[in-house]
NUDREN-607673 format. One record per residue (C-alpha): residue number from 1; chain; y, z, x. Coordinates in steps of 0.25 Angstrom, whole numbers. Example, Ala and Ser with C-alpha at 12.3 -4.5 7.8 and 13.67 -1.06 7.14 Angstrom:
# NUDREN-607673
   pos   unit      yy      zz      xx
     1      A     -18      31      49
     2      A      -4      29      55
//
This chain:
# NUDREN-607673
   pos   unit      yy      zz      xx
     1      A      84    -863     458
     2      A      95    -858     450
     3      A     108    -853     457
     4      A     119    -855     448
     5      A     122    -843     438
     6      A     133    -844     426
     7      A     140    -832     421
     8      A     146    -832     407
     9      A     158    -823     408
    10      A     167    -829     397
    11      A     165    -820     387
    12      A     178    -814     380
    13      A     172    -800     382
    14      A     179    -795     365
    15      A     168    -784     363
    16      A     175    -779     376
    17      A     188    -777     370
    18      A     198    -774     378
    19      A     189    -773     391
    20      A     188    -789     391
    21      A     204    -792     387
    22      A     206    -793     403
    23      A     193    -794     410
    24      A     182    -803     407
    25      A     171    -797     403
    26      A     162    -800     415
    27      A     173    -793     423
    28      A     172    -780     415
    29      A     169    -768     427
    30      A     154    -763     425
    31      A     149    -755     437
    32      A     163    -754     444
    33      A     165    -769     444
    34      A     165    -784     435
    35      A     153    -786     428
    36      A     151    -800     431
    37      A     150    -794     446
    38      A     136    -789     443
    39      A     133    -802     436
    40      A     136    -811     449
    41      A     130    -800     459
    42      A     115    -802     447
    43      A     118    -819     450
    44      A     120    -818     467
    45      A     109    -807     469
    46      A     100    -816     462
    47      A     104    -829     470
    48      A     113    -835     458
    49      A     124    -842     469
    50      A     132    -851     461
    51      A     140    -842     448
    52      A     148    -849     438
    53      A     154    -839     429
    54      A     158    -844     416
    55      A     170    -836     412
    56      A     181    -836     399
    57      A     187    -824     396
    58      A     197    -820     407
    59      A     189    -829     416
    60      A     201    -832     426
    61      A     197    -818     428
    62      A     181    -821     434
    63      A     187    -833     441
    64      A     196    -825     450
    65      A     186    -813     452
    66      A     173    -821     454
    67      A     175    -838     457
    68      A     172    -843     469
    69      A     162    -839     482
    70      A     155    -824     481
    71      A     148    -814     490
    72      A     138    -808     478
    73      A     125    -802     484
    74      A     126    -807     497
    75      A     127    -821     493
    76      A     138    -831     490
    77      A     141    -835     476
    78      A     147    -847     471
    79      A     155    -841     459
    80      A     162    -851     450
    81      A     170    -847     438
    82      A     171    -856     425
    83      A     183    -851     414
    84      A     180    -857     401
    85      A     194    -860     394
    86      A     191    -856     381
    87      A     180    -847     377
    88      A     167    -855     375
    89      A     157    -846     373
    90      A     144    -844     382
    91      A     138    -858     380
    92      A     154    -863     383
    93      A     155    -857     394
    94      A     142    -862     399
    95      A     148    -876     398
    96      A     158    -872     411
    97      A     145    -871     418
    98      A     143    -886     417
    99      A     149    -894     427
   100      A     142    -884     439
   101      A     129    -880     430
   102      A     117    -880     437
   103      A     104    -885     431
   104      A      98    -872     429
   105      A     107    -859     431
   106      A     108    -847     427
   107      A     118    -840     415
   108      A     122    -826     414
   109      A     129    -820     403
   110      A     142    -812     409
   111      A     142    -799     403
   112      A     128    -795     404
   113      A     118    -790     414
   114      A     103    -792     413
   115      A      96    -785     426
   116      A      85    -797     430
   117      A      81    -806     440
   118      A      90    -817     440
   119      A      83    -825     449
   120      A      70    -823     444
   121      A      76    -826     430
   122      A      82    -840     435
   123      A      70    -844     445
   124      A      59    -848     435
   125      A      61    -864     429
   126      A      65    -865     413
   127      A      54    -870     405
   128      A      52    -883     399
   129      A      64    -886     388
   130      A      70    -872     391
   131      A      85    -873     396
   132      A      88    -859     397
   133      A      80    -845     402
   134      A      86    -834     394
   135      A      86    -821     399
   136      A      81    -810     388
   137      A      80    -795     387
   138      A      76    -786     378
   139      A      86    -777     369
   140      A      85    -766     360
   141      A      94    -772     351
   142      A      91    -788     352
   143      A      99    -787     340
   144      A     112    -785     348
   145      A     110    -796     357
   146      A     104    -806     347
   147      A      86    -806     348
   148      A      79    -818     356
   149      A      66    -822     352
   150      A      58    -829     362
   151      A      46    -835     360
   152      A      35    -841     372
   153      A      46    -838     380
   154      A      56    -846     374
   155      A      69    -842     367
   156      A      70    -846     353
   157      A      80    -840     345
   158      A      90    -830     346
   159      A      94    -818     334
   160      A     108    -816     330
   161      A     114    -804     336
   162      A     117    -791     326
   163      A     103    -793     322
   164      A      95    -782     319
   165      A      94    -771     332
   166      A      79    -773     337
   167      A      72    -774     351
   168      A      72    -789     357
   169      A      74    -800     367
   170      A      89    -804     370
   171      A      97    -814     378
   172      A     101    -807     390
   173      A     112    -816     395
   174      A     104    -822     407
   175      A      98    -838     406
   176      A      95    -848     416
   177      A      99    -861     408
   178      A      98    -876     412
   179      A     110    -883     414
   180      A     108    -893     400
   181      A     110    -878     392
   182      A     126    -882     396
   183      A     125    -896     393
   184      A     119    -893     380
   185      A     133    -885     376
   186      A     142    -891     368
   187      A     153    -886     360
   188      A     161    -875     364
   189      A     163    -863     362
   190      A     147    -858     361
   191      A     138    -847     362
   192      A     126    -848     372
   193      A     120    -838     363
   194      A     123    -844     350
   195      A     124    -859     352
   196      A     118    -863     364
   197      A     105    -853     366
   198      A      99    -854     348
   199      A      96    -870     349
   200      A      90    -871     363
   201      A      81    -857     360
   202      A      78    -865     346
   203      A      74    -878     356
   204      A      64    -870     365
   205      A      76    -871     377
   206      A      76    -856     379
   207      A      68    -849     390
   208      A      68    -834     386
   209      A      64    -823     398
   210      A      64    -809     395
   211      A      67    -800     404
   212      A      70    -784     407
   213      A      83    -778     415
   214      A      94    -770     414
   215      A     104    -777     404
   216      A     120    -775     404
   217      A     129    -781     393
   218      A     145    -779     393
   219      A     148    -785     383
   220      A     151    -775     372
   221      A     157    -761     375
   222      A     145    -753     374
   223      A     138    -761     383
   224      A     149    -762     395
   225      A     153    -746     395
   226      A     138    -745     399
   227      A     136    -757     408
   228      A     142    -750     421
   229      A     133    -737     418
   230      A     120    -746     417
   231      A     123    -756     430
   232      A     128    -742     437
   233      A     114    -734     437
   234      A     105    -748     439
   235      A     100    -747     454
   236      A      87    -754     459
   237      A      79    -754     471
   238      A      80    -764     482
   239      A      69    -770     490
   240      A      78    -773     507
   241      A      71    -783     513
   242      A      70    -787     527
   243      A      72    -803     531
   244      A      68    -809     543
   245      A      51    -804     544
   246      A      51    -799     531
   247      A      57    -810     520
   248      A      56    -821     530
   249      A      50    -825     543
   250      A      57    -820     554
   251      A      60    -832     564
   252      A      70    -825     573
   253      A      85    -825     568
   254      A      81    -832     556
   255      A      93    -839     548
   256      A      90    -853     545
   257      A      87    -856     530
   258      A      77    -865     535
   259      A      69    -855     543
   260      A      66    -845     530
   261      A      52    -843     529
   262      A      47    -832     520
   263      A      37    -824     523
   264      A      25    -821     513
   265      A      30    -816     500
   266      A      43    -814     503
   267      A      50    -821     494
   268      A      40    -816     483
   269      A      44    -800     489
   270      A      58    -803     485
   271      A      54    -809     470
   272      A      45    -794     470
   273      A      57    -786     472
   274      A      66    -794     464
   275      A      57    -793     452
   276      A      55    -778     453
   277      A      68    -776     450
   278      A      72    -771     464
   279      A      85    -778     474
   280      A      80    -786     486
   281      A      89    -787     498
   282      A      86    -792     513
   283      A      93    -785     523
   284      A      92    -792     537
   285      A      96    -789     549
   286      A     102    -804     555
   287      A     106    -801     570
   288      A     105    -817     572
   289      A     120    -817     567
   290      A     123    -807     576
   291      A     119    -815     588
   292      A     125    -828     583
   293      A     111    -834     579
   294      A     116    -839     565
   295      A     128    -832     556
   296      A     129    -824     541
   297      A     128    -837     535
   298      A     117    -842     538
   299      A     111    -829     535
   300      A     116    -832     522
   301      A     110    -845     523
   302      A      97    -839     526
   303      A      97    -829     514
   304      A     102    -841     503
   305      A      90    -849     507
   306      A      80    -836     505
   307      A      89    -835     491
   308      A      84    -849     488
   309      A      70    -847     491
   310      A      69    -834     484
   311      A      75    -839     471
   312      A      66    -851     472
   313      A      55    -837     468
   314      A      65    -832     459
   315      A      67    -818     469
   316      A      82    -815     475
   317      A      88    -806     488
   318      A      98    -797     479
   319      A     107    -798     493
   320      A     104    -802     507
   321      A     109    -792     519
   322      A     110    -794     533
   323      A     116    -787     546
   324      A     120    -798     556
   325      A     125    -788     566
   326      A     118    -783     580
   327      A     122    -775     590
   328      A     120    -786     600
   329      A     127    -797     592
   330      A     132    -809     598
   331      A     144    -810     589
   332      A     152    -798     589
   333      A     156    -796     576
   334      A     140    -794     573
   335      A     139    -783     583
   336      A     138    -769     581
   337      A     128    -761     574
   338      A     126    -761     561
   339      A     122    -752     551
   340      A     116    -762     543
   341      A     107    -769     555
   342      A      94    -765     551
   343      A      87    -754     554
   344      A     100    -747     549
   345      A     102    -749     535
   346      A     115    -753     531
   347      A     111    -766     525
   348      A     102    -757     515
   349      A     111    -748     511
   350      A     124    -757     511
   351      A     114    -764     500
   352      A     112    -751     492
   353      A     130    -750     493
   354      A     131    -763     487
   355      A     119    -765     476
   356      A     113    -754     467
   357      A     100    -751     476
   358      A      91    -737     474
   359      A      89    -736     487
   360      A      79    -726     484
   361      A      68    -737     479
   362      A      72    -747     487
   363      A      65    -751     500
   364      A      66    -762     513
   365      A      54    -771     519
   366      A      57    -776     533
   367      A      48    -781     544
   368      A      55    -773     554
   369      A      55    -758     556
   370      A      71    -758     557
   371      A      69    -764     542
   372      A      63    -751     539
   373      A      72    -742     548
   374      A      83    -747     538
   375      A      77    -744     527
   376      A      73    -729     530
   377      A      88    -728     535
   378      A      92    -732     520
   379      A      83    -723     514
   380      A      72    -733     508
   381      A      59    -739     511
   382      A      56    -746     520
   383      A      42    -755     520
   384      A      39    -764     533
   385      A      35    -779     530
   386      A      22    -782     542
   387      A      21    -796     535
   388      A      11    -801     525
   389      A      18    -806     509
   390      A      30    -798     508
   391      A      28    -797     492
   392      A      16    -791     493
   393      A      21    -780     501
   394      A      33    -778     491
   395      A      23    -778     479
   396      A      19    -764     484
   397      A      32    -760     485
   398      A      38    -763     473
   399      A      37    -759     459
   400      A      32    -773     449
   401      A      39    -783     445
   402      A      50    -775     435
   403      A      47    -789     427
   404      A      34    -785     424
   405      A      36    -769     420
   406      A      37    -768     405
   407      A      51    -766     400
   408      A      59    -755     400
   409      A      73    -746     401
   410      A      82    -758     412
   411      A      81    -751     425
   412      A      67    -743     422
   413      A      58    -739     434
   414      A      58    -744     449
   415      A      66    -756     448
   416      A      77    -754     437
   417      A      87    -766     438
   418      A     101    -762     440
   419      A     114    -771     442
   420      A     121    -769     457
   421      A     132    -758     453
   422      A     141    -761     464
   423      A     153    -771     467
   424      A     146    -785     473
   425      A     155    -794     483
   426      A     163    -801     474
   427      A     179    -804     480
   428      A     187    -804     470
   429      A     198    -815     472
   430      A     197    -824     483
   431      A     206    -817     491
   432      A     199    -806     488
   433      A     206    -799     478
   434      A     201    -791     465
   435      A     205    -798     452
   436      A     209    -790     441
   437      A     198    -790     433
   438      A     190    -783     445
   439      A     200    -771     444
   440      A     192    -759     448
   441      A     180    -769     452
   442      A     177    -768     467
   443      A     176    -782     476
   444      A     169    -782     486
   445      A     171    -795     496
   446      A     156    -802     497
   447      A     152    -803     511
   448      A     140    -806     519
   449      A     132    -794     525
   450      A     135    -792     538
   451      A     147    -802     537
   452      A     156    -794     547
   453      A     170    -793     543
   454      A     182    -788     546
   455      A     179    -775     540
   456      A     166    -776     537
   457      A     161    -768     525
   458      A     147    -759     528
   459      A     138    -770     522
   460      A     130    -778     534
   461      A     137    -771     546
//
């Protein structure tokens, strides 16, 4: 399955004037915060783990903000940083992506935000002869953005832009693409759009999906004064689930990646809630690291190989929560407590602080009835899992598949899709220390829920 996301975040920004002179564009604030923050919290929430971010302008900039290891959504991201030299253009820059190119990855555009299922999106095989899936959405105005015409499912030509202003399919910056596409590039500078994508749509090698979701585009002034505004108002429900007895068989303390057993249609209740639209979060109480059972780790152990399998279905946990503290621990520094052990319901609304949750629409299924004292304490609703296929149970509490309502207005009924419209847990240097560009741009330090610390922040104590 696919892990590995490239960002293109080379571009020299000029329809920006002076707002790109000293910060990339991807760095441009949108929301109170870098642009390209929401982009790598969109790859980790969907279980994207290794990002190479392919950067040009300014990009000693992205290096020092972003390279290395990252805490995003509750998960460690592998984050490297390729600066081209000279500018290269999108197919050029794709070139820096070969000596650690996977054979199949996926390829965001940097200064744009199209609100779907990455996972889903990714999970599904390329057909026969096709090297790239394209990611298309519909404009007023394909004009603006150059039409594609599909046919059988297929991309097979691509209008110039500045054509004449009708309703149609466009590219929206999101592909998954077979290693080859790179080795296919030659010289340099070139365009993705102009020079790599026409001859291989001619050749049948284009896989062409349309989809609906909020769509965000910085690229030109107009666009970018109303980017913050549009991510800002975006929340969504979100579906708390329980995880030992509810997700998975509960064998007593369970930790060990090897002891995962899914219970009927849980895996399938996850792809439900992630195709209505809505977040899907576990939060677990884990009282075996308070009595020295196992440690944090390999809790995170446990949850990566849960990320694995539900990825395998093409569904994603947004971010995985647990309290390790009792008030009986064996190790002290897990003793005390909390106001996130469940039935008290700190994990949920620590949750709602740091992600842009309704928490008027959302709802928790647990197998316990402290599962459901949590969720009155937070003010949603609370549904108790007896057993039987979990996704049946959700399909009666969910609206359909968002995939399969006819299009409309991005963010129309139960399950509008917003963008998170909060700081994720990105240092800044390693030392921790904001970099210029992030002036005005609020770092959070990642950390694990329930980590303790020194002076442990309200999230997981």
């Amino acid at each position: 399955m696919i892990r590995q996301c490239g960002i293109l975040v080379g571009g020299l920004g000029t329809r920006l004037g002076p707002l790109t002179r000293a910060t990339p564009k991807p760095l441009l604030p949108v929301g109170g915060r870098p642009f390209l923050d929401l982009l790598l919290e969109e790859a980790a929430r969907h279980g994207f783990t290794r990002v190479v971010l392919l950067a040009g302008h300014l990009g000693g900039q992205v290096a020092e903000r972003y390279a290395g290891m990252r805490r995003i959504a509750g998960r460690d991201i592998a984050i490297a940083v390729a600066v081209e030299p000279q500018p290269a253009g999108t197919g050029g820059a794709l070139r820096h992506l070969a000596d650690v190119a996977e054979d199949a990855f996926l390829l965001m555009n940097g200064d744009s935000w199209f609100d779907i299922d990455l996972r889903a999106f990714a999970a599904p095989p390329l057909p026969a002869g096709a090297l790239v899936r394209m990611a298309l959405r519909r404009a007023p105005d394909a004009g603006r953005y150059g039409a594609v015409r599909r046919e059988g499912g297929l991309v097979r030509a691509f209008s110039p832009r500045g054509a004449a202003a009708t309703p149609g399919e466009v590219n929206a910056g999101i592909y998954v693409m077979r290693r080859a596409v790179i080795e296919s590039i030659g010289v340099s500078p070139c365009s993705l759009e102009t020079d790599v994508f026409p001859p291989l749509a001619a050749a049948g090698g284009i896989e062409g999906v349309p989809l609906d979701g909020a769509f965000v585009d910085i690229g030109v002034p107009e666009d970018y004064a109303a980017a913050g505004a549009t991510i800002a108002r975006r929340r969504r429900p979100a579906v708390f689930l329980d995880r030992d007895g509810t997700l998975n068989h509960d064998e007593g303390y369970t930790h060990r990646p090897q002891a995962l057993r899914w219970l009927p249609g849980a895996r399938e209740a996850v792809r439900r809630i992630n195709r209505a639209g809505l977040f899907a979060f576990v939060v677990s109480n884990q009282s075996g690291v308070a009595r020295g059972y196992y440690d944090l780790d390999q809790v995170d152990r446990f949850h990566a190989r849960m990320d694995e399998d539900l990825a395998a279905i093409g569904a994603h946990v947004d971010e995985f929560r647990c309290s390790p503290y009792h008030p009986e621990a064996v190790i002290e520094a897990y003793r005390r407590e909390s106001p996130c052990r469940k039935p008290r319901p700190g994990m949920i609304l620590d949750l709602a602080a740091a992600w842009p949750i309704d928490l008027s629409r959302s709802l928790l299924v647990g197998d316990r009835e402290s599962d459901l004292a949590a969720a009155a304490a937070a003010g949603i609703r609370g549904h108790l899992y007896a057993g039987g296929d979990l996704d049946a149970l959700m399909a009666t509490l969910l609206p359909p598949d968002r995939r399969e309502r006819p299009p409309g207005p991005a963010g129309d009924g139960p399950c509008g899709s917003p963008a998170p419209a909060v700081p994720i847990g990105l240092p800044g240097l390693a030392a921790g220390k904001p970099t210029a560009a992030a002036a005005g741009a609020p770092l959070r330090t990642g950390w694990r829920s329930g980590r303790p610390a020194a002076q442990p922040p309200r999230r997981g104590t």
